[in-house]
C-alpha positions as a Python dict, from the first residue, in 0.01 Angstrom:
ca = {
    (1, 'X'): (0, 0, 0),
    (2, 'X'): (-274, 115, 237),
    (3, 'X'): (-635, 34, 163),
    (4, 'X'): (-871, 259, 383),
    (5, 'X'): (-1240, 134, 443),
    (6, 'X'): (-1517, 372, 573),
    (7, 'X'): (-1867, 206, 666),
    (8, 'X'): (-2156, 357, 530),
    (9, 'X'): (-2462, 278, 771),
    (10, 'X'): (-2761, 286, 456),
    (11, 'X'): (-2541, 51, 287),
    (12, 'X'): (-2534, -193, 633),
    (13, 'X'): (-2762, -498, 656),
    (14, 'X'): (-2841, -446, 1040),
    (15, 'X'): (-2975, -124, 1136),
    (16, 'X'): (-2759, 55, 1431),
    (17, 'X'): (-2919, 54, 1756),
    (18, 'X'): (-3079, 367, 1924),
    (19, 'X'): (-2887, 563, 2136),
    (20, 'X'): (-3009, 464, 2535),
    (21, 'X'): (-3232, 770, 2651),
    (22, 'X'): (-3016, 1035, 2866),
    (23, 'X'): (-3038, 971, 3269),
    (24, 'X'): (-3274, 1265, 3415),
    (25, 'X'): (-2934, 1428, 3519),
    (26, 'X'): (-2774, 1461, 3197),
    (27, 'X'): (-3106, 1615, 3080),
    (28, 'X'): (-3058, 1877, 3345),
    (29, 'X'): (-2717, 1948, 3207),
    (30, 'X'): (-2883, 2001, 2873),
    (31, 'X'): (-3126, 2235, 2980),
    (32, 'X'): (-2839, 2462, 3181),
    (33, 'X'): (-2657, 2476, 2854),
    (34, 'X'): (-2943, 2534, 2632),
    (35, 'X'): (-3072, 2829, 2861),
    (36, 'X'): (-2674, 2937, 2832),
    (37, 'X'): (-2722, 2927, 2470),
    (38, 'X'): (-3042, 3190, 2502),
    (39, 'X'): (-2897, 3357, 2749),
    (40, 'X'): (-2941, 3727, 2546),
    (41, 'X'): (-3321, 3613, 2457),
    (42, 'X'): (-3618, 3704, 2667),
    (43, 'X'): (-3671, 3430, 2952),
    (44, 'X'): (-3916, 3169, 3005),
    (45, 'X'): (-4137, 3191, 3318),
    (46, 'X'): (-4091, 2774, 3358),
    (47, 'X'): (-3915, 2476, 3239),
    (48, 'X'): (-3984, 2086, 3233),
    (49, 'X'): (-3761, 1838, 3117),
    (50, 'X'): (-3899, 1494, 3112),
    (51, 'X'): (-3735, 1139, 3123),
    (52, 'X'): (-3890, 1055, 2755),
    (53, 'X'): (-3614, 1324, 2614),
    (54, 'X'): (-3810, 1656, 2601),
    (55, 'X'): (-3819, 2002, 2745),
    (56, 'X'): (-4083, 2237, 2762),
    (57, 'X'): (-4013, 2639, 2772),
    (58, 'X'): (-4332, 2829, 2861),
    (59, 'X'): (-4310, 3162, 2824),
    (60, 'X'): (-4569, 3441, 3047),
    (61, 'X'): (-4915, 3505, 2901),
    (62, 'X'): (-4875, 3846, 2755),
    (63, 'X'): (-4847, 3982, 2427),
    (64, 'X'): (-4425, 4021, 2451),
    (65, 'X'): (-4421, 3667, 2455),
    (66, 'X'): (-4536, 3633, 2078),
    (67, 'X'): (-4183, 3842, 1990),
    (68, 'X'): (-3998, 3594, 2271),
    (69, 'X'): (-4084, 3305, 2091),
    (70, 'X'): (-4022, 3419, 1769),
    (71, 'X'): (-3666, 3506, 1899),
    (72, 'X'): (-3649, 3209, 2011),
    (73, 'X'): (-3754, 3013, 1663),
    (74, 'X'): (-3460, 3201, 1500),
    (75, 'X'): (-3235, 3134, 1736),
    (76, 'X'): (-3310, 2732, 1712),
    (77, 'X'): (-3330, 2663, 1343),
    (78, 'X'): (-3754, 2685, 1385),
    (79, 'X'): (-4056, 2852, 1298),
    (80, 'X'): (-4381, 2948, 1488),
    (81, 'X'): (-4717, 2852, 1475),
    (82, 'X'): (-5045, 3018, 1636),
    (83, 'X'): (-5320, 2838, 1668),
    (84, 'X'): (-5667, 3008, 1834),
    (85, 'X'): (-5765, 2798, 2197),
    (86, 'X'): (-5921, 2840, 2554),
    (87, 'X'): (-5761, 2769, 2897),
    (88, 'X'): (-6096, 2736, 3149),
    (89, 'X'): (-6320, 3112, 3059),
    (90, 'X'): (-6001, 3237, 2889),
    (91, 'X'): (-5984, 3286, 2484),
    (92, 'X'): (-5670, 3339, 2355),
    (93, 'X'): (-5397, 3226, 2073),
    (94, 'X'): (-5158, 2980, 2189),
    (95, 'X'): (-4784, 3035, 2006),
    (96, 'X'): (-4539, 2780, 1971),
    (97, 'X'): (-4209, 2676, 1810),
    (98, 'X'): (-4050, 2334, 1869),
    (99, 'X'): (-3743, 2185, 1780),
    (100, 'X'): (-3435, 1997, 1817),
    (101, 'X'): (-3171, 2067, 2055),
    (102, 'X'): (-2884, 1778, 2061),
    (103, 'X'): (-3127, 1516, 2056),
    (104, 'X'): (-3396, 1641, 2302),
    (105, 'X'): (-3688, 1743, 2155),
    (106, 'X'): (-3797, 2104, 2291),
    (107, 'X'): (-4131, 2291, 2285),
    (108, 'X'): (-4175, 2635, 2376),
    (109, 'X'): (-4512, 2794, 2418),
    (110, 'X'): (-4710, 3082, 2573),
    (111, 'X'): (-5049, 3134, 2569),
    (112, 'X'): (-5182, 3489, 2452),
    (113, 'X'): (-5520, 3561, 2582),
    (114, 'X'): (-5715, 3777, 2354),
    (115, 'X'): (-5746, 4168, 2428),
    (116, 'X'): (-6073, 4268, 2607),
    (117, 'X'): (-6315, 4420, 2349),
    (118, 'X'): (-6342, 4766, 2363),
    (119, 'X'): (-6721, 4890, 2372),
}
């Protein structure tokens, strides 16, 4: 007879280690796939990746970009958020969606700035 054991990590005393963080190269590898993945969605003007695990996606500062991020958010399991702010005289809505992509933590933003009033 044959007596299987499987290992249940809640049920462990010690805690399992974290994972070491990816070198910067393996992060670029990441990104490439991840902008594979979107491939069919509107592009970003620039991304970061960072050492600490994360990517930034920033997307131009027009009005398409709210619909590109949104995209986006589907896409990746998220949502969006807007939020009113100000970059230097400029007064605007910045829109964002973050989430999870294998491990690395991406955030994808554009700022709107707010239509001219009309007189």
């Amino acid at each position: 007879m044959t007596t299987i054991h499987t290992f249940d990590p809640a049920s462990a005393d010690a805690a399992l280690p974290e994972l070491p963080p990816l070198p910067i190269g393996a992060l670029a590898v990441g990104v490439a796939e991840l902008l594979q993945q979107a491939a069919d969605l509107p592009a970003p003007t620039c991304v970061t990746m960072y050492d600490h695990q994360a990517i930034t996606v920033q997307f131009a500062r027009h009005r398409a970009s709210i619909r590109a991020i949104t995209r986006w958010a589907l896409r990746f399991g998220s949502v969006t958020t807007s939020k009113p702010g100000q970059i230097e005289a400029d007064i605007g809505t910045w829109h964002t969606t973050d989430f999870d992509y294998h491990g690395i933590a991406v955030h994808a933003f554009a700022f709107v700035p707010a239509a001219p009033a009309s007189t």
